[in-house]
N, C-alpha and C positions, 0 to 999 in steps of 0.2 A: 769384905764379903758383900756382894749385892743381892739385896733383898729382892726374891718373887715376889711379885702380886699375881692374884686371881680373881678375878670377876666373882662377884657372888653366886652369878650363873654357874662359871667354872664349878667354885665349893658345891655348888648344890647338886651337880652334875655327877661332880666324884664321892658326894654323899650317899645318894641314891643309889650309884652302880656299887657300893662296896655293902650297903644295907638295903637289900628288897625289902624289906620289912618295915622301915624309914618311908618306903617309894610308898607301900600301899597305905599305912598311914595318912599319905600326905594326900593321895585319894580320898581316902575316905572322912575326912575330915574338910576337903572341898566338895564331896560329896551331903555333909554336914549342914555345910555354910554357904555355900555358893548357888549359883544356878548353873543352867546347861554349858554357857560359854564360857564358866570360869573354868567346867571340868576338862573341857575339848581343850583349853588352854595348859592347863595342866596335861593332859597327856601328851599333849606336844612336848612341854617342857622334857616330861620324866622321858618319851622316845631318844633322847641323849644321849642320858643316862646305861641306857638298854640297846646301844648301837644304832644309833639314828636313828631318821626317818626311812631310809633305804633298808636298811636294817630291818625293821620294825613289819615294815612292807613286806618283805622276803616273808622273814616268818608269819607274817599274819595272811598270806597270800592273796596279798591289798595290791591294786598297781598304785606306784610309789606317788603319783600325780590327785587319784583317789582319796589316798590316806593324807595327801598336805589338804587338799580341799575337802574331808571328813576333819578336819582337826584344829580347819578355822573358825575364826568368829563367825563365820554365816555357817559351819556344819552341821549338816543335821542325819549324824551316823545312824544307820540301821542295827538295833540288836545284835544282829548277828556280825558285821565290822565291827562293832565294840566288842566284845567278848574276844575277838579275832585278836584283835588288838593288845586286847589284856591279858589273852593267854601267853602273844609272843612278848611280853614282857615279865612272863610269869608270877599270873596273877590271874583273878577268875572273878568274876559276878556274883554275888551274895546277897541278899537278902533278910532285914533284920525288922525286928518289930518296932512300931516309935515307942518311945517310955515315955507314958505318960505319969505327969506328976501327983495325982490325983486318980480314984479309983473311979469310975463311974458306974453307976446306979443302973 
């Protein structure tokens, strides 16, 4: 019996598309740790996962040329293409407080 293999891409592609909840996670935790081009990276990744970039484009009402060059390392999305974005991957913008370790005076 011959063994498939899968790219880690692959896995992580059919990880995401079977758990949004995994996808937003992995947001928000490069949202955490990262800076601005790790996250544009990251959404490029997850748009895969969510029916490409053409995909992605459709629903986010991005033209598909737009959204590769919002999603590169030089992109610098506007507000409102990101949320576009995140919606057509169903997902949304949110807002949290930092926790801080210590109470301040």
């Amino acid at each position: 019996m011959a063994k498939t293999h899968r790219t880690h891409e692959e896995a992580s592609i059919e990880m995401f598309r079977a758990d949004p909840d995994l996808a937003a996670e992995y947001l928000n935790s490069v949202l955490e740790d990262g800076d601005e081009t790790d996250l544009l990276l990251a959404l490029r990744s997850l748009s895969k996962a969510f029916g490409g970039v053409q995909e992605v484009a459709r629903q986010a009402e991005v033209n598909v040329h737009t959204l590769y060059r919002t999603l590169s390392e030089q992109g610098n999305p506007e507000l409102k293409t990101l949320a576009a974005i995140l919606k057509a991957m169903g997902m949304r913008l949110a807002v949290q407080p930092i926790q801080h370790s210590a109470v301040q005076a």
